[in-house]
N, CA, C and O atoms as a GROMACS GRO file, in nm:
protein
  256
    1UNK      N    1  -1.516  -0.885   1.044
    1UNK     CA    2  -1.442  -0.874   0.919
    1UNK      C    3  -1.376  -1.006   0.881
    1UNK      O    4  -1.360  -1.037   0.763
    2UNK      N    5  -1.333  -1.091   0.995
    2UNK     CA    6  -1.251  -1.190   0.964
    2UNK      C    7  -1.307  -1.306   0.900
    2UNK      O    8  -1.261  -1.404   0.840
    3UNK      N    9  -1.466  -1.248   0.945
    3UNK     CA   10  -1.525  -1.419   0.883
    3UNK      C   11  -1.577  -1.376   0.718
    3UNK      O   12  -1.654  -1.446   0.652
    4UNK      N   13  -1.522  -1.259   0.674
    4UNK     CA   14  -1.535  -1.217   0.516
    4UNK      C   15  -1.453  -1.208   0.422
    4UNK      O   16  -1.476  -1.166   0.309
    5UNK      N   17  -1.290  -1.269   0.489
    5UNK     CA   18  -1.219  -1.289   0.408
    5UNK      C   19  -1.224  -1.430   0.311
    5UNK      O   20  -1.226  -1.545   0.356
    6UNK      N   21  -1.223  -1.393   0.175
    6UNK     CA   22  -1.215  -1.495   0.068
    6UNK      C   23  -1.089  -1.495   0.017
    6UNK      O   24  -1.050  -1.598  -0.038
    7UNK      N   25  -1.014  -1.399   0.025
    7UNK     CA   26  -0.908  -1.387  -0.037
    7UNK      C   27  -0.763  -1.248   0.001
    7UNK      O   28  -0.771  -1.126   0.016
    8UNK      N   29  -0.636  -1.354   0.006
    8UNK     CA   30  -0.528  -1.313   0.084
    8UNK      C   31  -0.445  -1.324  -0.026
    8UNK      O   32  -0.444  -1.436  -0.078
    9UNK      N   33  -0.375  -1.241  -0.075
    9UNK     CA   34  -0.236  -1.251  -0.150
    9UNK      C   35  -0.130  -1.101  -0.087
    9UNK      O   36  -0.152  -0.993  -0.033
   10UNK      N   37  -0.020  -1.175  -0.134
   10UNK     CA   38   0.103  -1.114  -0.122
   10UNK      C   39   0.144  -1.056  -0.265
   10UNK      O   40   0.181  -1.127  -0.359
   11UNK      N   41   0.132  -0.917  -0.267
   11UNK     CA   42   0.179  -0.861  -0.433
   11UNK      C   43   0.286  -0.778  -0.408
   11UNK      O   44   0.324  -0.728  -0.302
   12UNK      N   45   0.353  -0.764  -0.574
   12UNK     CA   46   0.422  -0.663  -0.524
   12UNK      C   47   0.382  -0.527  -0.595
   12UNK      O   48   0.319  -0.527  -0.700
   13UNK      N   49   0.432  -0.383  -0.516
   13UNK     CA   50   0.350  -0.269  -0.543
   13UNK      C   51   0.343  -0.234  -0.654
   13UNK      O   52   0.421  -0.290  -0.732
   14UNK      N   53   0.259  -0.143  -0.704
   14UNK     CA   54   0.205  -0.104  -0.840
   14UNK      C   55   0.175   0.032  -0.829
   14UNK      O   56   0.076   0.068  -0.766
   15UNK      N   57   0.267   0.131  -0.897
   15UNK     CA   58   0.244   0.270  -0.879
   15UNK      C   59   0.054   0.284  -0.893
   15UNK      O   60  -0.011   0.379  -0.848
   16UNK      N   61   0.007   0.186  -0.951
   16UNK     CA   62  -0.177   0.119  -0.965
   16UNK      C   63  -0.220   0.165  -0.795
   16UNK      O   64  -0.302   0.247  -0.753
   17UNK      N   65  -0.135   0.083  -0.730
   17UNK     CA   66  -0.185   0.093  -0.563
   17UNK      C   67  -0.197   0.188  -0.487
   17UNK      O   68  -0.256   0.186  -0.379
   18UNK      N   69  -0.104   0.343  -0.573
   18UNK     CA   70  -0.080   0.417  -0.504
   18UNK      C   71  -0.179   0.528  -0.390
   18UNK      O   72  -0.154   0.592  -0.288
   19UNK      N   73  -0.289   0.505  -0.470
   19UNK     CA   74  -0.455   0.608  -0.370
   19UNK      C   75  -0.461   0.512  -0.245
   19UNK      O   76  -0.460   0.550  -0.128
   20UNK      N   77  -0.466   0.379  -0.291
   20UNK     CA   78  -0.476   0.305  -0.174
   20UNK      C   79  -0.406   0.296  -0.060
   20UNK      O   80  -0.447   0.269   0.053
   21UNK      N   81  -0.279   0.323  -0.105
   21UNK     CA   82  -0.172   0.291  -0.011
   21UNK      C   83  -0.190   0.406   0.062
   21UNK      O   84  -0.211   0.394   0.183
   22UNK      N   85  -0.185   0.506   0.016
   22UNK     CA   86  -0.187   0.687   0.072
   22UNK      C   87  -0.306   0.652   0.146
   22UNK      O   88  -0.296   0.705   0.256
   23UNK      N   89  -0.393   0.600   0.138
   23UNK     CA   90  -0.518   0.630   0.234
   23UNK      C   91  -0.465   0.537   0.321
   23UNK      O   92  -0.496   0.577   0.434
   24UNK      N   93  -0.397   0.425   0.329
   24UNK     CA   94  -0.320   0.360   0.408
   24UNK      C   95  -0.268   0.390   0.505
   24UNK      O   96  -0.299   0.370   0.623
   25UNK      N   97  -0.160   0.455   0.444
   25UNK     CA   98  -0.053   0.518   0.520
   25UNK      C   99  -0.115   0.678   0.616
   25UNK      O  100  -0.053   0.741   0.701
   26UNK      N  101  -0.238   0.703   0.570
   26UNK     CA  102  -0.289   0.835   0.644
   26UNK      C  103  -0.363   0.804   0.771
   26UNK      O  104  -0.379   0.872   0.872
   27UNK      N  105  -0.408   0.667   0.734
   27UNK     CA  106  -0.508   0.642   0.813
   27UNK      C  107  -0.419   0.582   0.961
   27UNK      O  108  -0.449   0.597   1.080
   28UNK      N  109  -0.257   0.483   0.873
   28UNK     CA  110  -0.189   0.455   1.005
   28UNK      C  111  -0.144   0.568   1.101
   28UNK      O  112  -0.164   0.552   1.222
   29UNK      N  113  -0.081   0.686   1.053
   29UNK     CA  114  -0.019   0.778   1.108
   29UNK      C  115  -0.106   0.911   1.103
   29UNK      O  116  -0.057   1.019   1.070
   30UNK      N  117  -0.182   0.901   1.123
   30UNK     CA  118  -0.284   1.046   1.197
   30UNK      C  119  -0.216   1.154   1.290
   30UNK      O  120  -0.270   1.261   1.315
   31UNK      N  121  -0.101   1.118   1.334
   31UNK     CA  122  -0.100   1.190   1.430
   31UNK      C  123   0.066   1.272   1.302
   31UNK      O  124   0.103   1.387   1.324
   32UNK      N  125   0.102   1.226   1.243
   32UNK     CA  126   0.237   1.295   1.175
   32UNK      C  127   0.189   1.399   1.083
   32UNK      O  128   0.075   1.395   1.037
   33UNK      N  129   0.249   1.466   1.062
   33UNK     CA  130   0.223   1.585   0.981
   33UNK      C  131   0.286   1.575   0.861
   33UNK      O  132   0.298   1.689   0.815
   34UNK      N  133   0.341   1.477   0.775
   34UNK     CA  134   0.349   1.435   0.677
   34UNK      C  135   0.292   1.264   0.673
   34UNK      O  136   0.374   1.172   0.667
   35UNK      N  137   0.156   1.240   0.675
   35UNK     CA  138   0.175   1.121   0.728
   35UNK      C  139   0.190   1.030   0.550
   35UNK      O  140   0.178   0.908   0.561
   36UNK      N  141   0.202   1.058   0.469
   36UNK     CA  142   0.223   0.965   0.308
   36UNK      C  143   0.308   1.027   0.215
   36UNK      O  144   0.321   1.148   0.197
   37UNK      N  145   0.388   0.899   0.137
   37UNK     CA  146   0.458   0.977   0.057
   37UNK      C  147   0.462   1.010  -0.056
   37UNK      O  148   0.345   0.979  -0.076
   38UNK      N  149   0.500   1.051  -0.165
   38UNK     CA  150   0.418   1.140  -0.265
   38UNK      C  151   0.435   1.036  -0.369
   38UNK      O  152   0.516   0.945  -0.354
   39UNK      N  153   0.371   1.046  -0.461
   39UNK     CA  154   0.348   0.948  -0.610
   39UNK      C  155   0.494   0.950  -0.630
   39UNK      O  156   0.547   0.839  -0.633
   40UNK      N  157   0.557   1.038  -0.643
   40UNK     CA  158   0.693   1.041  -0.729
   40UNK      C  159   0.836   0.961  -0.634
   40UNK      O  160   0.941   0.916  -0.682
   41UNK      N  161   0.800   0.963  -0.514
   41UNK     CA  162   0.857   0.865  -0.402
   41UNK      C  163   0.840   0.743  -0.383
   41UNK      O  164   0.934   0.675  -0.340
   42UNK      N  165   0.687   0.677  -0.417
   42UNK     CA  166   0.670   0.542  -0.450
   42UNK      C  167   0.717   0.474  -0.604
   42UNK      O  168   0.727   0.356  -0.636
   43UNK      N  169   0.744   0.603  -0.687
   43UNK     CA  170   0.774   0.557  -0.821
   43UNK      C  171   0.895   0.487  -0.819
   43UNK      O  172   0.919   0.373  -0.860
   44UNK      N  173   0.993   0.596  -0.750
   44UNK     CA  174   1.126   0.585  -0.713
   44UNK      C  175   1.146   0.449  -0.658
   44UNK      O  176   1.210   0.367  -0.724
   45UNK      N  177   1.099   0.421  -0.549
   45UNK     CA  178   1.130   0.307  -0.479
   45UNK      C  179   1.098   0.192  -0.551
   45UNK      O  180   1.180   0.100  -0.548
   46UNK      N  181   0.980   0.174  -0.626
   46UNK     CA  182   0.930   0.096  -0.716
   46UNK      C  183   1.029   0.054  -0.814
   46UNK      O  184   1.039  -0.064  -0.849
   47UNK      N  185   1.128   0.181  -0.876
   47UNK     CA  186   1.169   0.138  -1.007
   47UNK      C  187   1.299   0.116  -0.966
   47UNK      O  188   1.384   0.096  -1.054
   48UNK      N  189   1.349   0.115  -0.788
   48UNK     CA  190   1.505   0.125  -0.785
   48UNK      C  191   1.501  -0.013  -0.712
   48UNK      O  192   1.609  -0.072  -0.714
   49UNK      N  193   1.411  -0.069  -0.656
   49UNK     CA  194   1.402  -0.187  -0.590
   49UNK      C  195   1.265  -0.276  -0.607
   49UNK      O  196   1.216  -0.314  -0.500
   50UNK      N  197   1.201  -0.313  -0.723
   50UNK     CA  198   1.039  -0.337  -0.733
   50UNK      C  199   1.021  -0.489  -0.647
   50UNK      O  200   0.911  -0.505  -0.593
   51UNK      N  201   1.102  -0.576  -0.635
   51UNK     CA  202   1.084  -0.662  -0.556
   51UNK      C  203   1.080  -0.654  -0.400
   51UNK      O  204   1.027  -0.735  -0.323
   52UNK      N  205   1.169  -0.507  -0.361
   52UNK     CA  206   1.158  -0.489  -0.218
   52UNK      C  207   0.984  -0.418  -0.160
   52UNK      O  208   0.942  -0.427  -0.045
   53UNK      N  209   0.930  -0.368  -0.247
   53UNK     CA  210   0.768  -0.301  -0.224
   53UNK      C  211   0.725  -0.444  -0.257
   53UNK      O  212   0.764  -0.526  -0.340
   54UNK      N  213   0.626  -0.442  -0.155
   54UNK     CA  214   0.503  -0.535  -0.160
   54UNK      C  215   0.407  -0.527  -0.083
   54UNK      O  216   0.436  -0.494   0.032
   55UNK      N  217   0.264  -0.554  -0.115
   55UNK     CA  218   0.157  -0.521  -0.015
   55UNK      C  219   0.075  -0.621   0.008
   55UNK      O  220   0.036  -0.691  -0.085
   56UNK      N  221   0.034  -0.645   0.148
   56UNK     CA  222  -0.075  -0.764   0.126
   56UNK      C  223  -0.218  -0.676   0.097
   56UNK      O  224  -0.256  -0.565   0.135
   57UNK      N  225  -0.285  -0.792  -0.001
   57UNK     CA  226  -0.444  -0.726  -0.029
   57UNK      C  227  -0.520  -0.855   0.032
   57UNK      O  228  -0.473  -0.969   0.028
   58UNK      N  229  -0.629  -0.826   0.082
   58UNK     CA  230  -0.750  -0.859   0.121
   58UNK      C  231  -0.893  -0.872   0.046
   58UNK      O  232  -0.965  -0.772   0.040
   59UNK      N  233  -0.933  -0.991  -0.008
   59UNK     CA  234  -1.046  -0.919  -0.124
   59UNK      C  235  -0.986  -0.800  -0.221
   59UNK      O  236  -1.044  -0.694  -0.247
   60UNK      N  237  -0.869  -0.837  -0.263
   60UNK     CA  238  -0.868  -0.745  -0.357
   60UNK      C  239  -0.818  -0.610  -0.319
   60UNK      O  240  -0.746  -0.551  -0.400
   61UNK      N  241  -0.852  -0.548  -0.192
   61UNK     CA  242  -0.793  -0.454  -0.127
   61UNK      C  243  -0.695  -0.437  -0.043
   61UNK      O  244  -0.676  -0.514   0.051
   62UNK      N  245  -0.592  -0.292  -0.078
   62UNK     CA  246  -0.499  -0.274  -0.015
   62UNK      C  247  -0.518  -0.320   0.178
   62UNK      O  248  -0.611  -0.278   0.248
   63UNK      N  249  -0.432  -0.389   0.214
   63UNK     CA  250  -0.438  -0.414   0.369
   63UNK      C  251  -0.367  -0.356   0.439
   63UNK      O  252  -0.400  -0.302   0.545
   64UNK      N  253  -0.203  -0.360   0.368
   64UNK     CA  254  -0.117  -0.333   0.426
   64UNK      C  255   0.023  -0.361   0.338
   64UNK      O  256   0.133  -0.337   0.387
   0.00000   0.00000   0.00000
């Protein structure tokens, strides 16, 4: 994978990111029984702190 990165940025989140992130966040925590949090929880955080959300993308895709 590493020798296919073209491209690394630091963004900040975009209720846009949100499918991504959820498949993100499901895929980190498999084992929790709530493992993502709901559209209306990333909105929140988004609109009460938008500089504190940020995600790195990879090619364009959510990483982390």
């Amino acid at each position: 994978m590493l020798e296919n990165i073209e491209n690394i940025e630091l963004q900040f989140l975009t209720i846009d990111d949100y499918k991504e992130l959820k498949a993100a966040m499901v895929q980190a925590y498999p084992t929790m029984p709530d493992p993502y949090w709901e559209e209306p929880h990333i909105k929140s955080l988004i609109n009460k702190f938008p500089e504190g959300q940020v995600v790195i993308k990879i090619n364009n895709e959510l990483a982390g």
